[in-house]
Every structure is written in structure tokens, then in C-alpha cells.
N, C-alpha and C positions, 0 to 999 in steps of 0.2 A: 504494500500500500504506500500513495505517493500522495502529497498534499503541497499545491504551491500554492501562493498568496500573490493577485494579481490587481489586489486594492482595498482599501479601504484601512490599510495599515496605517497604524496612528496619524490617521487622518478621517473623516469623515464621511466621503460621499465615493463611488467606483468600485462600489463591491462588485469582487469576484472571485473565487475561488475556482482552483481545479483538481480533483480528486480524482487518484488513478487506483482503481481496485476491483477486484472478481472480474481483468478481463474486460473495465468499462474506464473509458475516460466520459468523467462525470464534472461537468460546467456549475456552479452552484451561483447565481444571480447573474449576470452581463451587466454591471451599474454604468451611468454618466459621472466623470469625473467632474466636479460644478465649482472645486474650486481654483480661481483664478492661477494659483500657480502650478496646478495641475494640468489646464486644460491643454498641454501640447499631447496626454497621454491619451485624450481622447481622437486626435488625428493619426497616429503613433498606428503603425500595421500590429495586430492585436500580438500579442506574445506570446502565441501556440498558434497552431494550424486549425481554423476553422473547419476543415472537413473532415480531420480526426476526431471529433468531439461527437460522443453518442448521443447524448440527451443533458440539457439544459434541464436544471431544477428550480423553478423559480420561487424565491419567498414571499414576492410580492410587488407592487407594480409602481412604488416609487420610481421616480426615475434612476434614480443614484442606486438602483440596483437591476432595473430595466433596458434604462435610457440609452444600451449598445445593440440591444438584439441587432435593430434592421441592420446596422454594419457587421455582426459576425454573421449574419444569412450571405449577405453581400460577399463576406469573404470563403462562402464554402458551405458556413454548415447546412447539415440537409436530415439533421436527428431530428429530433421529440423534445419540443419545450415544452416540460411540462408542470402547472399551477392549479388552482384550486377554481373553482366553480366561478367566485366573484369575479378573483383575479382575471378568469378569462374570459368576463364579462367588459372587465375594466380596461384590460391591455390596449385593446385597439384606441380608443378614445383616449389615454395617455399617450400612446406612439403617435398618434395622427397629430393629436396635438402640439408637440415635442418637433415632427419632422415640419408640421407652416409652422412656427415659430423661427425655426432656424433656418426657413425658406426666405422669410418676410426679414428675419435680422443678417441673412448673407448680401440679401439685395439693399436694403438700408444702408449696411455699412460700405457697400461697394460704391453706391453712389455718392455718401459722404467722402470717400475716401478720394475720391476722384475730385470732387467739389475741392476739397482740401490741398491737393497734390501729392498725396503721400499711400503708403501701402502700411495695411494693418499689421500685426506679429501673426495670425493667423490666414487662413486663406478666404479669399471672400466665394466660398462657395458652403451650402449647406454639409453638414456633416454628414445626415443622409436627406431623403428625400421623402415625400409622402408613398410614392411608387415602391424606395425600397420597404417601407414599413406593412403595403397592403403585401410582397411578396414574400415577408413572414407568416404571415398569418397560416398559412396551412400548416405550419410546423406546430403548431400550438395545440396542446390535449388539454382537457379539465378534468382534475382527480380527485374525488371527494376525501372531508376531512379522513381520520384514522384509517382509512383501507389501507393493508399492504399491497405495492404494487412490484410486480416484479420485475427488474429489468432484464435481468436474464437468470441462470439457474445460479447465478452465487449471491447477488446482491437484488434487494428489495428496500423501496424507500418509502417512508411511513408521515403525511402530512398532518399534523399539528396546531392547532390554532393558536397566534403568538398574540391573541389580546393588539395586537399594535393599530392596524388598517385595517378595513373590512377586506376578506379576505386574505389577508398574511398568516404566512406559517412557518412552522420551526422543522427542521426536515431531518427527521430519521431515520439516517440512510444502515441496513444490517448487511454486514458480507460475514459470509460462510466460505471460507476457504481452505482445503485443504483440512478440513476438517475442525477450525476452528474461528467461531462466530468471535466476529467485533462488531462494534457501532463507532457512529461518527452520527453528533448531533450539529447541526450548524441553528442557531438560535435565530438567524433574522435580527429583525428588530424586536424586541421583547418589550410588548404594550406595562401600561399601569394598572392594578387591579383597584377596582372598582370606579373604572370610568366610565361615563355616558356611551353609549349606545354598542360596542362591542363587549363580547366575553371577556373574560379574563383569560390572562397567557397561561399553556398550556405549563405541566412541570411534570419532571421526571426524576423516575427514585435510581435507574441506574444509567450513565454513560461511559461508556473507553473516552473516547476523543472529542471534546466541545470547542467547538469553532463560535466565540461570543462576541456580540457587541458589548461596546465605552461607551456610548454619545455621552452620559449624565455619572460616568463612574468616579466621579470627584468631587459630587454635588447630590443633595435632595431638593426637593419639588417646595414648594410653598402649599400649605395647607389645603386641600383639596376647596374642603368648605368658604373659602374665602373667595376663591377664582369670579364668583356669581358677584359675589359683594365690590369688591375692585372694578370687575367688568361695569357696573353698575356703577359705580363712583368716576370712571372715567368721560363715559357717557355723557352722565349729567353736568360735569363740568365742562366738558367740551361743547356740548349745546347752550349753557349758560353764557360763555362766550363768544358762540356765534361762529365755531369754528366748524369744521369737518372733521371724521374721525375716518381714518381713512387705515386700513388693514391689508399687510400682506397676507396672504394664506395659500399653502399647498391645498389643491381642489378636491385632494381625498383627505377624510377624516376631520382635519382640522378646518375644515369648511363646515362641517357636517357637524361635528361638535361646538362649535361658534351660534352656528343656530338652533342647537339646543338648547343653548342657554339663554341666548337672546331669547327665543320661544318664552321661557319660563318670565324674565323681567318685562316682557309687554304684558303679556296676561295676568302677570301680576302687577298691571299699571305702574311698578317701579321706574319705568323710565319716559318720558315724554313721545307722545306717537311721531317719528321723524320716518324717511322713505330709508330703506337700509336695502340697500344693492347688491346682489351676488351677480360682482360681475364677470364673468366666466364662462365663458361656453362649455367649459370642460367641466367646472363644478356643476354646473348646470346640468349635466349631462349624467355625471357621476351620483347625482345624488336621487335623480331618478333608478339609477340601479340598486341605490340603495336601500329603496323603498321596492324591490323586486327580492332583494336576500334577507328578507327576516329570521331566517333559519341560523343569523349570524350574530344577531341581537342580541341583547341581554335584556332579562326577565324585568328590568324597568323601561325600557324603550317600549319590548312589546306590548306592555301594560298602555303605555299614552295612545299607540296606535289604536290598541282595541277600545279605548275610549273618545275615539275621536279626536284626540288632542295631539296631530304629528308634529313632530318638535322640526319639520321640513315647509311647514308653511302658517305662517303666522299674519296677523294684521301689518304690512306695513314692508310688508318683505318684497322687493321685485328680484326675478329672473332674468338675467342681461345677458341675452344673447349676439345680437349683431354690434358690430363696430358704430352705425347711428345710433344705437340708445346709447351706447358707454360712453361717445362724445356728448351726448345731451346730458348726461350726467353735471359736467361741471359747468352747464348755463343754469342750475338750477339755484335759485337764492334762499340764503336760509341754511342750514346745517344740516345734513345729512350722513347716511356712514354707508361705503365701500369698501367691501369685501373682494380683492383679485389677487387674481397671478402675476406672477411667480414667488411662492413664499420666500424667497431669499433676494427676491427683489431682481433676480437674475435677469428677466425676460418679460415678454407677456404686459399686460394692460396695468399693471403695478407701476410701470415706469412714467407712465401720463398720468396717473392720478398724482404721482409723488410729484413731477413737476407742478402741479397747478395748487400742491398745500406745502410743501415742505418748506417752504419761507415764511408760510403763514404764522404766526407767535398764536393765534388762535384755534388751531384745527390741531388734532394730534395724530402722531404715527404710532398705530401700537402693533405692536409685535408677537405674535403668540407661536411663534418655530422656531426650531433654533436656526440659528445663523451661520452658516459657516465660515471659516478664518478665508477671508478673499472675495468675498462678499459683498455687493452693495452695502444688503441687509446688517454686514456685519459692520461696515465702513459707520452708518447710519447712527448704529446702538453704541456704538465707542464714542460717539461724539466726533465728529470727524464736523466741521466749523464748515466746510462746502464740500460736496460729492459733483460727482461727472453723471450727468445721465443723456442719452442721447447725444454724447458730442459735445455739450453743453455746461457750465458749472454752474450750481444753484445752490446760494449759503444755508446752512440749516439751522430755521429759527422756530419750526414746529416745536410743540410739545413732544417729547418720545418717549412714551411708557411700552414696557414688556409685563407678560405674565408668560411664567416659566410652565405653571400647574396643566397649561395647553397638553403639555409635549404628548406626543403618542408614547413615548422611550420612558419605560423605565427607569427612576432615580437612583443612585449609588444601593440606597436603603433596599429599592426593590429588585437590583441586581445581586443580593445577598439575599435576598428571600428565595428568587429562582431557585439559586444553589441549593437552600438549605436545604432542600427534599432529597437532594441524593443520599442514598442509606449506605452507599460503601464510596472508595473516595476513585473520582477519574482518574484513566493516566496521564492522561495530560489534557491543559487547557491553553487556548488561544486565543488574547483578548484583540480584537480588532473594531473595526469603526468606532473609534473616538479618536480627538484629538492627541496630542503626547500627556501632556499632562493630565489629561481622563484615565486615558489608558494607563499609563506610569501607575500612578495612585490604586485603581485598579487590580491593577497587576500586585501591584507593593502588598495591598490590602489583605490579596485571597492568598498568597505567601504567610504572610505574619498569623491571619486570622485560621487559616485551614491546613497550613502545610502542603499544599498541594503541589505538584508542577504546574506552574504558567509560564506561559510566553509572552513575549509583545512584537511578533513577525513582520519585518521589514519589507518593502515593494519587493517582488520578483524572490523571496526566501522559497527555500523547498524541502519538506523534510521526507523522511522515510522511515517504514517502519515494520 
């Protein structure tokens, strides 16, 4: 058995793994590298042979773990990507969206750059295209939660619910060779228990080898109970002032959790009736399927639907689909709140609302994802005195609050609870997706606390076993 680490190493976004065992080269997510000083590894010819690779496991359809397929189809593969029921609901409508984005920002930049005289550090051409994304699509299976599935006669892989996104999963991959079974768990992103509208993450009493996320391994959450109360005190101040409240958010979950709560502060007349915009074709999109997979809900969600009260549509809420509403958005006078893309500010209709408030001392940017090191989004919440957007530099006099208790990711606390169900100890563990000092800490942590063997695996490391 072979295991190389091809992202996500003490850094955050590009997961990928490749696992070689029972006779299968096995791909474990294809992510987009998102942040800035990574992004030449996303032009970068992939570092394995795309048409050796059997089957793609996916944990779930973030892009920072999605956001490669159409380019490894494009380079060769021709296996089995295979996800869970949601997930293969959701794929398309994340890749389509992801390939015009990078259609509409290769052609922007190309004609700026031209406008300018000068050539970018990258290429002004799309990374891939809408075309290469619909010619994945046939490679893609839907696998439902806990079945074993077998990939061939030594290895079987077993999907998981990780509480994180509607449909994400923890994948339990068993090989039987030569007459003796091991496992390998790769975690995903491992959600928070007792969040709105998904399960809680799955846990397990034994594992050989755990492939884990860092995003929060150096840090806990802020009080769950209070997220409602804050979210509500931001609001009211910002409407008090006459400003705009204007919100990054990724279009799965944390879209979808935003309006949960909000749902809850209108009906409980807690906050002033204002027009509150999801503006996103994609969240838009996504959150229709998410009212199709109740089967993935937790036992308080399904309760509000079967009472009539979907925490998906409230007084006062619009759905923003075409490019004319989102630009009519900011002829509108008065205070309002927008919800768009890209949660890290990367991309997408996020980058025109922020021009038209971020100078504003009245409107607020608030932030509920994390941010990654390179980042608009991150530039933004450091305090950064003027940012680049479009070409352009715009001082920043918004108000900018965060709430941390958003996150899909498990906090340090609840990355110590995962573990604690194990009843005998791993042979080893691999902390990846976080930052260094996530991971470091982490790492340092489950050493001191458990004894165990951990790692913290470098880009391009490869172990064997």
C-alpha cells in the first residue's frame, strides 16, 4: 500500500490524495487550489497520469476538493467518480458554475490586460471550460450512505456521513490482501455536531490509517447559542445606520444555514422587514436540491418542514437569478442585505457588491467562512486599509464583522471528540487541510494528548506501507 499527498498539506484548499492498494490506484477528492500562492499548481500538468487512475472517490463537492475533475477527464481519466446521492445531484451545478466563472474572469482579464499593456502571471485562458465539465459527467456514479461497495475483489469502500455539507462523506476505504484486512479512513471535512439542518458526523470505534482535516485545529467555535443573537445585533445596527449588510457565502450549506437563521429572526419579528437577496444562481439552485434530500436532514429541520415553516423561504427573502436583478440590487435605496458568491471573495457577484459598500462606514461586510491565507476575503478581515478588486483599488471603511460558529468544520474541541470513539489506538494519522499553525498545534496536540503516531505531510510526500 502506497499513499501520496497531492494537496491540501498545511494549507487549506487542493485536496487530493492518491492511494495505491489491492491492485487499484485510488484518487481521493481532485480539489481547486484557491489560494493565491498556490494557484500556478492548478495550471501545473496534474502529478500522476490521469488515465492510470481507477476510480475517483469523492467526499464532496466543494470546490477545493472538486474544483479539478473537468481537467483530470481532460487529461485521460476515463474510471468511476464516485459520491453520494446529493453530491451527485450537486456536482454539475458546482462545475458549471466554477467553468462560466472562469470563462467570464479569463475574458475580463484578457481584455483588461490588453486595455493596460501588460500580460497577467497566469494565462488569460479558462482553466477549463463549460464543455470540459458536461464531458465528465458520464464518469460520475451515486452511492448511497453505509453500503459496501466493491471495487474489485481486495478493496471495498464504505460512505459515511461527515455532518459537514449536504451530502459529504468520510470514506472507508477496507483492503484485504494477501490475506490480511486494513483500512484507511480519509475524514473529509468533518461537520459540527449539533448544527442546523445536516446530521451529525459520522465516528468510528476502529481505524489502521486516518487521513484528517486542520481547518479549526488551533481554535474552538464561539458558542453555538449566541450565533442567532450576534447575527441579530449586526443587523439591527446596520439598518439603524442606513447601511447595507452585505455577505460572502459559499452557495452550499453556509447559504443554507444563513437562512435558517435568518428564517427564525423574521418570524420572530427580531429584526426589521428589509429585502434580503440570495444572490446566486448556484445557491439558488442548490438549495432547491436541498429541499429534494430530506433523507439528509436532521430531526429539527425535518420537524419545521413538516410544519410548514421551511427555514428556505421566509417573508422578505428574494431568489436572484439573472445578472439584471443583481445589478438592480444596488439602485435600491434604503438598507438591504446580500447574500453571494464567492465565499472567499475569490470570484462571482461578491466582487460588485463589495465595490458598491466597502467604502461605505455605514453598511457592513460580514463574514461567516473561513478565509483562506491569499484571499480577498482574507486581505479584507486582516484589515488591509485598501484591497484590489476588478483592476481597481477601493479603501476599506465598511464595518467588518465575522462569526466563526458558521463554519461547516469542526473546532479543535470537536476534532478531539471524533477521535475519542476509537476503542484501540491507529497506526498512524495524517493531519492535512489546515493551515501550519492548525495543523502544527494539531498534530503537537494528539502526540502529547494520545500518544499516537501523527504526521503533518508535505506537497508531493509519499509513504508506504
Amino acid at each position: 500500500m502506497r499513499i501520496k499527498f497531492l494537496g491540501a498539506t498545511q494549507q487549506v484548499t487542493g485536496s487530493c490524495y492518491l492511494l495505491e492498494a489491492g491492485g487499484l490506484r485510488l484518487l481521493i477528492d481532485c480539489g481547486l487550489f484557491q489560494e493565491r500562492e498556490y494557484f500556478k499548481r492548478n495550471w501545473n500538468p496534474l502529478p500522476f497520469a490521469a488515465d492510470q487512475i481507477d476510480f475517483l472517490l469523492l467526499t464532496h463537492v466543494h470546490l477545493d476538493h472538486s474544483g479539478l475533475i473537468p481537467k483530470l477527464v481532460r487529461e485521460g481519466f476515463s474510471g468511476e467518480i464516485l459520491t453520494t446521492h446529493a453530491s451527485f445531484d450537486m456536482l454539475p451545478i458546482v462545475l458549471l458554475d466554477s467553468a462560466r466563472i472562469q470563462e467570464e474572469d479569463a475574458s475580463f482579464k484578457k481584455k483588461r490586460h490588453e486595455r493596460e499593456g501588460r500580460k497577467g502571471p497566469y494565462p488569460e485562458i479558462p482553466l477549463y471550460t463549460v464543455q470540459d465539465v458536461k464531458n465528465s459527467f458520464p464518469f460520475v456514479k451515486k452511492i448511497p450512505y453505509e453500503k459496501s461497495f466493491l471495487l474489485n475483489n481486495k478493496v471495498n469502500v464504505i460512505f459515511h456521513d461527515a455532518g459537514h455539507i449536504l451530502g459529504s462523506a468520510m470514506l472507508e476505504i477496507n483492503i484485504n490482501e494477501k490475506g490480511r484486512k486494513q483500512n484507511f479512513v480519509f475524514s473529509g471535512d468533518i461537520g459540527q455536531w449539533n448544527k442546523p439542518i445536516v446530521r451529525d458526523p459520522s465516528v468510528f470505534e476502529q481505524m489502521n490509517y486516518v487521513v484528517m482535516e486542520s481547518t479549526y485545529g488551533d481554535r474552538n467555535h464561539e458558542d453555538p447559542e449566541s450565533i442567532e443573537s450576534y447575527l441579530c445585533k449586526i443587523i439591527n445596527d446596520t439598518v439603524a445606520a442606513g447601511g447595507n449588510i452585505i455577505v460572502p457565502s459559499f452557495a452550499i450549506e453556509r447559504a443554507q444555514e444563513l437562512m435558517y437563521y435568518l428564517s427564525r429572526l423574521v418570524r420572530q419579528t427580531r429584526i426589521p422587514f428589509l429585502m434580503i437577496f440570495l444572490d446566486s444562481p448556484m445557491a439558488v439552485n442548490i438549495t432547491d436540491i436541498f429541499r429534494q434530500h430530506k433523507e439528509c436532514f436532521d430531526k429539527e429541520t425535518l420537524k419545521l418542514f413538516q410544519n410548514g415553516n421551511s427555514p428556505f423561504y421566509f417573508p422578505g427573502l428574494r431568489l436572484v437569478r439573472s445578472v439584471e436583478e443583481s445589478k438592480a440590487i444596488n439602485l435600491i435605496k434604503g438598507s438591504c442585505m446580500v447574500i453571494a458568491g464567492s465565499g472567499m471573495c475569490t470570484g462571482g457577484r461578491i466582487k460588485h457588491h463589495l465595490i458598491q459598500n466597502i467604502s461605505r462606514p455605514e453598511s457592513t461586510i460580514l463574514f461567516i467562512g473561513y478565509q483562506a491565507k491569499g484571499t480577498l476575503g482574507r486581505a479584507i478581515i486582516n484589515g488591509a486599509e485598501q484591497v484590489r478588486i476588478h483592476g481597481r483599488h477601493y479603501p476599506v471603511r465598511a464595518r467588518l464583522e465575522q462569526i466563526q460558529g458558521f463554519s461547516a468544520h469542526a473546532d479543535r474541541q470537536g476534532l478531539f471528540k471524533w477521535l475519542s470513539y476509537l476503542n484501540s489506538d491507529p497506526k498512524q494519522i495524517f493531519i492535512t487541510h489546515g493551515e501550519r499553525k492548525a495543523a502544527l498545534t494539531l498534530t503537537k496536540n494528539i502526540r502529547e494528548k494520545k500518544g499516537w503516531n501523527v504526521n503533518m505531510p508535505q506537497y508531493l510526500e509519499e509513504w508506504e506501507f
